[in-house]
C-alpha positions as CSV (number, residue, x, y, z in Angstrom):
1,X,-4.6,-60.3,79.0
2,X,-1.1,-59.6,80.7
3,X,-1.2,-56.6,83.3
4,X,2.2,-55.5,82.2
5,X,4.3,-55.6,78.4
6,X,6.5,-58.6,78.2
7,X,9.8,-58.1,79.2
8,X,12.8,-57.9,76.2
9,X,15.1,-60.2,76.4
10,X,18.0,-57.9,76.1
11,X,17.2,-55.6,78.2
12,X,17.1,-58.2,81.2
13,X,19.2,-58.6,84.5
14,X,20.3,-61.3,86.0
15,X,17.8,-62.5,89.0
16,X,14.8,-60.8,87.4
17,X,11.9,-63.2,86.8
18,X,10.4,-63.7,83.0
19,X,6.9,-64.8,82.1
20,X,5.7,-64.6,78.7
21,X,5.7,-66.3,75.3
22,X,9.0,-66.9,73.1
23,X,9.8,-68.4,70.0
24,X,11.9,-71.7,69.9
25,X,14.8,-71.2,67.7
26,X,16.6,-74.9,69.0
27,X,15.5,-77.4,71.3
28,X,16.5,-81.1,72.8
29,X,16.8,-83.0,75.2
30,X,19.5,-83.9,77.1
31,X,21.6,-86.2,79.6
32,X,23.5,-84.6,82.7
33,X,26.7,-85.6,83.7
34,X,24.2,-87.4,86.5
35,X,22.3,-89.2,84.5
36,X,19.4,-87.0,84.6
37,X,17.3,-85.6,81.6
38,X,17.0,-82.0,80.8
39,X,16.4,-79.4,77.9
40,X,19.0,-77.5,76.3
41,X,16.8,-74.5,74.2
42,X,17.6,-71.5,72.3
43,X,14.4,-69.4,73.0
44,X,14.2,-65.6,71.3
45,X,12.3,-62.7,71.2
46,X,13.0,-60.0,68.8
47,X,15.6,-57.9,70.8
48,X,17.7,-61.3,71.0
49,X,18.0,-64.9,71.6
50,X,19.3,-67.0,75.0
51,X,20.1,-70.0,76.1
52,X,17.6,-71.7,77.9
53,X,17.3,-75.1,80.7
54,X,14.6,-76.4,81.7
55,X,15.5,-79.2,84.1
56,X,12.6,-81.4,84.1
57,X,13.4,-85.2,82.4
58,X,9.8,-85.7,81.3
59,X,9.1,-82.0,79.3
60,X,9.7,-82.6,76.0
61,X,11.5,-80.8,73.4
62,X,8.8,-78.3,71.6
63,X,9.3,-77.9,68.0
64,X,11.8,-75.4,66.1
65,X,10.1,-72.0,65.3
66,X,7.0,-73.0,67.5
67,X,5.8,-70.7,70.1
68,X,5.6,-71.3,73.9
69,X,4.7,-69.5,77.3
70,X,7.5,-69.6,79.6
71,X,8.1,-68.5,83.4
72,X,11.5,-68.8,84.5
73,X,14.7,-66.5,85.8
74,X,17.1,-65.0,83.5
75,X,20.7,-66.1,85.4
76,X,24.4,-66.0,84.4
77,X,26.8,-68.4,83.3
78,X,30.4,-68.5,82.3
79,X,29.9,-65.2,81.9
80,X,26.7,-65.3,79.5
81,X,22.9,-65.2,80.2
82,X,20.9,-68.2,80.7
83,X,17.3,-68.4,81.3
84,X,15.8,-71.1,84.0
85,X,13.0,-72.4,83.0
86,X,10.0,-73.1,85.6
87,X,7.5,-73.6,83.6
88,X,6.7,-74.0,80.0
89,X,3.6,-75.0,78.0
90,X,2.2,-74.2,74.1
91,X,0.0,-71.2,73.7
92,X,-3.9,-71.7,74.5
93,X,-6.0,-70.5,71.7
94,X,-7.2,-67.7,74.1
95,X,-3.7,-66.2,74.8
96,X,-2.8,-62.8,73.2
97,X,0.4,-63.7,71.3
98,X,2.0,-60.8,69.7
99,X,4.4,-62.0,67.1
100,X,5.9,-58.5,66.5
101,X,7.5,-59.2,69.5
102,X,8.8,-62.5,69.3
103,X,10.3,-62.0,65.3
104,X,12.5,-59.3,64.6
105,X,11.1,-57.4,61.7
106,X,11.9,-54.6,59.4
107,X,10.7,-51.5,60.6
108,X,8.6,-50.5,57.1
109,X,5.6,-52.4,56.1
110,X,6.2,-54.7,53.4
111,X,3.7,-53.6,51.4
112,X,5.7,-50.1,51.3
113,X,8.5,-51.1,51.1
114,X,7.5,-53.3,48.0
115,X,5.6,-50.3,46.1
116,X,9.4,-49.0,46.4
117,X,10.9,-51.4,44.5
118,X,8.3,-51.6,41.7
119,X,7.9,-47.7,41.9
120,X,11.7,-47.5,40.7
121,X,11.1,-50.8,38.3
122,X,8.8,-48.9,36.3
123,X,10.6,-45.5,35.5
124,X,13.6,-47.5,34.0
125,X,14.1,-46.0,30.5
126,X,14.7,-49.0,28.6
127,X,12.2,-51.1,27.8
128,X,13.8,-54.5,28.1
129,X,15.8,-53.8,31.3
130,X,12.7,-52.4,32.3
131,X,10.8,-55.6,31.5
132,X,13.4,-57.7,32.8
133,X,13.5,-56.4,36.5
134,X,9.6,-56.2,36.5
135,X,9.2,-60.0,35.4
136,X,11.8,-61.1,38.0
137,X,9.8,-58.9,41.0
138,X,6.4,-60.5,39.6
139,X,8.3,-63.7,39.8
140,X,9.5,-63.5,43.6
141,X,5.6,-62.9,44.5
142,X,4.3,-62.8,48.0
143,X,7.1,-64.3,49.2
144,X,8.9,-60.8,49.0
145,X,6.8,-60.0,51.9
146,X,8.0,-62.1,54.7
147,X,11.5,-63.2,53.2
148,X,14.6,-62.6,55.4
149,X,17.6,-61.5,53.7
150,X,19.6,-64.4,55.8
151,X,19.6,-67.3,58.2
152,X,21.6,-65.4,60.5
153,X,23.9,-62.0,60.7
154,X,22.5,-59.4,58.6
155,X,18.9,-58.9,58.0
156,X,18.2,-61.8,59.3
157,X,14.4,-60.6,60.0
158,X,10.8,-61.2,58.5
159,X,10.7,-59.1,55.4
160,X,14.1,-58.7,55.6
161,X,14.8,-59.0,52.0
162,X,12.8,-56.0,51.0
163,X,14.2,-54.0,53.9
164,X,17.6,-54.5,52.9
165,X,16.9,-53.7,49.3
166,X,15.1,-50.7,49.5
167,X,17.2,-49.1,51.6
168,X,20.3,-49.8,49.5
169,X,17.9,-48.5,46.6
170,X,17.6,-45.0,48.3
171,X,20.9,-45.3,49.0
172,X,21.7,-45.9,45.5
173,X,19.7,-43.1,44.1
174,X,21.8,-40.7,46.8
175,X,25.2,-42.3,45.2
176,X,24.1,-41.3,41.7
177,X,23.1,-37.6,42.6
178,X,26.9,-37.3,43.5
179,X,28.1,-39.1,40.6
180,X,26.2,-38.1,37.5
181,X,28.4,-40.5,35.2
182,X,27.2,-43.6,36.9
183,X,24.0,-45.9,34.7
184,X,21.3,-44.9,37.4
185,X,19.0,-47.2,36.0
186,X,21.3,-50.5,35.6
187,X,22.2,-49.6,38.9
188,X,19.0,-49.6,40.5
189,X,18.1,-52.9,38.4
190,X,21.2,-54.7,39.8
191,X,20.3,-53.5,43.4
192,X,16.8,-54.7,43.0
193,X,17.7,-58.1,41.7
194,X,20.9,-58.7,43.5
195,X,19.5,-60.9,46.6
196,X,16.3,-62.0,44.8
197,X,16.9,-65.5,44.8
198,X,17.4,-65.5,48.2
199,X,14.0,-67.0,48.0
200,X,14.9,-70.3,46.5
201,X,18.5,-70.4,48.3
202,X,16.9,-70.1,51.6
203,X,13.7,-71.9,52.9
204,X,11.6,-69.8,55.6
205,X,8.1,-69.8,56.2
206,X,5.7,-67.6,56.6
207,X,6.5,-66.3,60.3
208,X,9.9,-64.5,58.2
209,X,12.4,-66.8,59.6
210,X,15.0,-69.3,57.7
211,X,15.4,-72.6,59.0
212,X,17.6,-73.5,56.7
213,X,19.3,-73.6,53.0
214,X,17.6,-75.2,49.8
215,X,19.3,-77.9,48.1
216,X,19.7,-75.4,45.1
217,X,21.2,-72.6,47.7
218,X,23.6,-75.2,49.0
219,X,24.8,-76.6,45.6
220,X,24.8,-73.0,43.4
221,X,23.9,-70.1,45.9
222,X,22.0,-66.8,45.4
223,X,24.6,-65.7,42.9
224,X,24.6,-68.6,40.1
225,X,21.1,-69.0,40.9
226,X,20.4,-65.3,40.1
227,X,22.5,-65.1,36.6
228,X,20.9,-68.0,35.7
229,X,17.8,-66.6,36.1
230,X,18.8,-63.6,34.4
231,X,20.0,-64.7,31.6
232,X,16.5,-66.9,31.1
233,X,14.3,-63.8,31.5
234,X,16.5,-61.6,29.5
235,X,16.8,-64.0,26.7
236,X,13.0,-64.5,26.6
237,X,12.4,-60.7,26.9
238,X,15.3,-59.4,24.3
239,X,17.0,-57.5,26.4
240,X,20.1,-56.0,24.8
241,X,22.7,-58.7,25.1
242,X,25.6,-56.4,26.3
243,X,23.1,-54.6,29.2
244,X,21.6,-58.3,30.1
245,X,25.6,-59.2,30.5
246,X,26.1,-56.3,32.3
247,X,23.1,-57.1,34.5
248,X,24.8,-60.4,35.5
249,X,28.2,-59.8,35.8
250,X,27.2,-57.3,38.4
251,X,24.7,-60.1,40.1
252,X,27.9,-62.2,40.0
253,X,30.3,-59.8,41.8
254,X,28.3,-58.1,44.2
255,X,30.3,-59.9,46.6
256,X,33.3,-58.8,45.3
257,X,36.1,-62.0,46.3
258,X,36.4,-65.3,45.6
259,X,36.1,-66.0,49.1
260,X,32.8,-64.3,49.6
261,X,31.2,-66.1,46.5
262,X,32.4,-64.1,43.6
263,X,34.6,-65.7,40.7
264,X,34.6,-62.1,39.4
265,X,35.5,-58.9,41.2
266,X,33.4,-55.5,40.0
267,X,34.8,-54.5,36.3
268,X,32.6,-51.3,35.9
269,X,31.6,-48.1,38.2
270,X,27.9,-49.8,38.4
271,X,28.8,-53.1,39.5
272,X,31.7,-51.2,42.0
273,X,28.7,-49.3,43.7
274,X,26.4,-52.2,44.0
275,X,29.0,-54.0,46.2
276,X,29.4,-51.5,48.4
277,X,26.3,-50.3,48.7
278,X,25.6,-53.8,49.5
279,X,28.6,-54.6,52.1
280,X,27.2,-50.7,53.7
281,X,24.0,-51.7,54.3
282,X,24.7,-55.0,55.7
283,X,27.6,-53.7,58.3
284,X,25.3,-50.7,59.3
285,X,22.3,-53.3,59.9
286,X,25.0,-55.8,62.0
287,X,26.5,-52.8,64.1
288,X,22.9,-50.9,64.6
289,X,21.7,-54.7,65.6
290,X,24.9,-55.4,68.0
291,X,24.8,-51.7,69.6
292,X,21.3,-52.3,70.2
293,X,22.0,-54.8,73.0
294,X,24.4,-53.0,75.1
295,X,24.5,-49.8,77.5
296,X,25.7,-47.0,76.5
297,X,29.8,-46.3,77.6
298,X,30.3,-50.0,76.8
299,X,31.8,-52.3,74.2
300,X,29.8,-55.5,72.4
301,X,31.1,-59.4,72.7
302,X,33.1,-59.7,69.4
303,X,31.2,-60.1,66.5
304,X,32.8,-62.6,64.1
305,X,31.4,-61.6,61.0
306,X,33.1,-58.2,61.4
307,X,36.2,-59.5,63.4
308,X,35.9,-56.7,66.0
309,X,34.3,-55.5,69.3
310,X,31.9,-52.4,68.9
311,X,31.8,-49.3,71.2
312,X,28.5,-47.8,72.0
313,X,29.3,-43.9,72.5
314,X,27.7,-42.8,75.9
315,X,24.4,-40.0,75.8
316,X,23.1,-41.8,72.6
């Protein structure tokens, strides 16, 4: 056993040693501008991920999401960390590998946060809408367990997909008690079933990460591949054919512009409110995420997806 926790990533200074396992998002290796052979890695926990050299020309490349004990020093360069790696082997049957800190992961059990959804499933009034969104969850399976919500950016963690969806559900049910005139029911279906083929766009394993995107996400996306679905179950169930169209156009616009994926913007109060609630919950996860990783008093790099800096206010 180690005498002392593992050191986080992000919280580490530049000449402080590191010893301790990390996951392997990216490695290969390399050729110098000497001639000499080295490894270029991306290696992560779950407060972040760095770049990583190891400059030994016979170590070979370990495998992407593979795990490995390293000793090294975290250093600087052009102005970013980079880890120097001593040493580096595979884990030894005997060594106490904690994945909870090497993935990042949602911070409710996915067995709660699952109940949630099926909780909310099954006090839908109507009985085909109610059928609909509980064949779709029975479809997703297990896999609702460890799914991210995304490669990268937001919710980008094991069981990410239900964390994201359950807590744009309670935020859902919060928008309703405001607004009385809003469908709380079709809006709780189309948050429930807005990201759920997420599991056949992306491909991730079991650990809760994504490697990479399915021949079906690539070619039709999460969107198509949803309404498609959809319309299927709904047609196989009898679901009301102006609620199942409902039900997809707001799948279909949830991300609002063409740009983002939509060919139709939100045309009711329902389908409004599920793309915000959904654009909410995935800034609040990306700023809460990039905050996370810098002192207080200070600003973050630039985040691209949100084309700004972030300020983390000091005494919080």
């Amino acid at each position: 056993m180690q005498s002392q926790p593992q050191p986080q990533l992000a919280a580490m200074l530049r000449g402080q040693m590191f010893e301790g396992f990390l996951l392997v998002k990216a490695a290969e290796q390399r050729t110098s501008s000497n001639g000499g052979k080295y490894l270029d890695m991306t290696l992560a926990d779950r407060s972040g991920e760095v770049n990583a050299k190891m400059w030994d020309g016979a170590a070979a490349a370990p495998k992407a999401l593979s795990v490995v004990k390293v000793r090294g020093m975290m250093l600087e360069y052009n102005n970013r960390a980079q880890l120097r790696v001593d040493k580096m082997r595979l884990p030894e049957e005997k060594d106490p590998v904690d994945m909870n800190l090497l993935i990042p992961c949602a911070p409710e059990p996915p067995e709660v946060m699952r109940e949630a959804l099926y909780s909310r499933a099954r006090e839908i009034q109507d009985q085909g809408l109610r059928q609909l969104v509980l064949a779709r969850l029975d479809a997703a399976g297990d896999r609702l367990n460890y799914y991210p919500a995304a490669q990268k950016l937001h919710h980008a963690e094991r069981s990410g997909l239900l964390h994201h969806t359950s807590t744009m559900l309670r935020a859902a049910a919060a928008i309703c008690a405001i607004y009385p005139d809003l469908d709380a029911d079709l809006l709780a279906a189309g948050v429930i079933l807005h990201d759920l083929c997420k599991i056949t766009e992306l491909s991730a394993n079991e650990v809760g990460l994504a490697s990479e995107y399915t021949l079906e996400g690539q070619l039709l996306g999460h969107l198509v591949q949803g309404v498609a679905e959809l319309s299927r179950t709904g047609q196989e169930l009898g679901v009301d054919p102006e609620l199942l169209l409902m039900l997809e156009h707001m799948i279909l616009s949830h991300h609002d512009l063409p740009e983002f994926g939509s060919p139709k913007r939100p045309m009711f109060p329902e389908a409004e409110v599920l793309h915000t609630l959904d654009l909410l919950d995935a800034r609040m996860f990306e700023m809460s995420h990039a905050l996370s990783a810098v002192q207080p008093g200070h600003f973050t790099e630039r985040i691209w997806s949100l084309e700004r800096r972030l300020y983390r206010r000091k005494n919080r």
